[in-house]
C-alpha positions in Angstrom: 88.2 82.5 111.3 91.2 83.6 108.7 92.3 86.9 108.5 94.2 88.5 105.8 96.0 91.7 106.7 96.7 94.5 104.8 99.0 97.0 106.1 99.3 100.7 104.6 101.3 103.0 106.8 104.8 103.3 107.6 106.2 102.4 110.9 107.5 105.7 111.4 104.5 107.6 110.4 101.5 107.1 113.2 100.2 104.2 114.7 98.8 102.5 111.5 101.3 99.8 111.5 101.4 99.1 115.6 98.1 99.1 115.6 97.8 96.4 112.5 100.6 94.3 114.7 98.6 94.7 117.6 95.6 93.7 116.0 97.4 90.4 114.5 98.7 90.0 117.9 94.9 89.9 119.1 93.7 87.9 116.4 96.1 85.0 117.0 95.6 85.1 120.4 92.0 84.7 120.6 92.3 81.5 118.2 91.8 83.0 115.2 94.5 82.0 112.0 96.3 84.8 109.8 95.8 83.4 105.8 98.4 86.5 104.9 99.9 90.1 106.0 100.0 92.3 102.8 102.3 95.5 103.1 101.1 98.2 100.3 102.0 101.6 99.7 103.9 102.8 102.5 103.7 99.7 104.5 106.5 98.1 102.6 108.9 100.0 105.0 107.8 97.3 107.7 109.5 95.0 105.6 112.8 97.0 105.2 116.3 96.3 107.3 117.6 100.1 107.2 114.3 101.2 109.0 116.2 102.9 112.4 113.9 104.2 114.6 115.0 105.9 118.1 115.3 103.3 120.7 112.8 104.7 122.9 110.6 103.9 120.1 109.0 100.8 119.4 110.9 98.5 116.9 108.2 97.4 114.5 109.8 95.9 111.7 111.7 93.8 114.2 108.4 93.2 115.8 106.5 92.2 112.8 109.6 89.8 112.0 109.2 87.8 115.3 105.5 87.6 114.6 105.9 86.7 111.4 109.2 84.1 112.2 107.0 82.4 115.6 103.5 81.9 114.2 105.2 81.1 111.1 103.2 83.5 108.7 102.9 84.5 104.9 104.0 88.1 105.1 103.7 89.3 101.3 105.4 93.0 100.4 104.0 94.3 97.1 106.6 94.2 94.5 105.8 97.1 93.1 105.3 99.5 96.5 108.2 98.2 97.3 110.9 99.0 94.7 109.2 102.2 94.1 110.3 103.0 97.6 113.7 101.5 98.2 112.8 98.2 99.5 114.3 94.9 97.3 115.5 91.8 98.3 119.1 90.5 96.9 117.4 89.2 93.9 115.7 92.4 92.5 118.7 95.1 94.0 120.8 92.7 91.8 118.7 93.0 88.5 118.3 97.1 89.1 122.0 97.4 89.6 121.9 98.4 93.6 124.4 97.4 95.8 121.9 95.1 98.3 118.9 94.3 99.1 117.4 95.2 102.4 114.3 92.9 102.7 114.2 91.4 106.4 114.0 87.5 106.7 110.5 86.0 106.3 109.0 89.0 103.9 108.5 88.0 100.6 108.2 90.3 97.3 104.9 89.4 94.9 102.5 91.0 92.7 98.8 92.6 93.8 97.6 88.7 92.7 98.8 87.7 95.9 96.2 89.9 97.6 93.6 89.2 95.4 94.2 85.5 96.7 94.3 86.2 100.2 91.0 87.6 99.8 89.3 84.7 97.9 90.7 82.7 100.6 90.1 84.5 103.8 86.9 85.1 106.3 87.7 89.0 106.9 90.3 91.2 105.2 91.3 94.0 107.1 92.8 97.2 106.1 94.8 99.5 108.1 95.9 102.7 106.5 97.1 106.6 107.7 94.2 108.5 108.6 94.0 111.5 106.1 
């Protein structure tokens, strides 16, 4: 079966995004293929380098960069999310006029199309987002 997983929630706020790792964990290990992770909203901070979390805390972006680097997954950021909220890879930091980027090695910035393909092209699409 092919999952595409969307990510909402920050790594520092709850457990939406360890539980969305966990879940990809899971899914992987019983067999099952990832088609694409998709950080919206506040899940784009997965995706950022300056994420510094206490280190008694878990390290999820570094965590979702393994998984993403050792199963060799399509992790897409939303563009848009992303910039809104401080998060740019060398490319786009350079065209707004910021010093850096600070998108971690094996995200990718792209449009909402990207989801809309993932979801043409996958079995299931799961969403994890903050509880309200």
């Amino acid at each position: 079966m092919k999952f595409t997983i969307v990510i909402l929630g920050a790594p520092y706020s709850g457990e939406t995004a360890d539980t969305a790792c966990r879940f990809a964990e899971a899914v992987i290990a019983q067999g099952h293929n990832i088609y694409r992770l998709f950080f919206y909203h506040d899940g784009v901070h997965n995706a950022s380098s300056l994420v510094t979390l206490p280190q008694d805390e878990i390290q999820l972006p570094q965590r979702w960069q393994q998984l993403i680097d050792q199963y060799h997954l399509e992790a897409v950021v939303c563009i848009a999310s992303a910039l809104r909220r401080g998060v740019a890879n060398d490319i786009e930091a350079r065209r707004f006029g910021k010093p850096c980027g600070n998108l971690l090695e094996g995200f990718e910035l792209a449009g909402i199309g990207e989801l809309l393909d993932a979801a043409a092209h996958s079995d299931r699409l799961i969403t994890f987002g903050p509880s309200s």
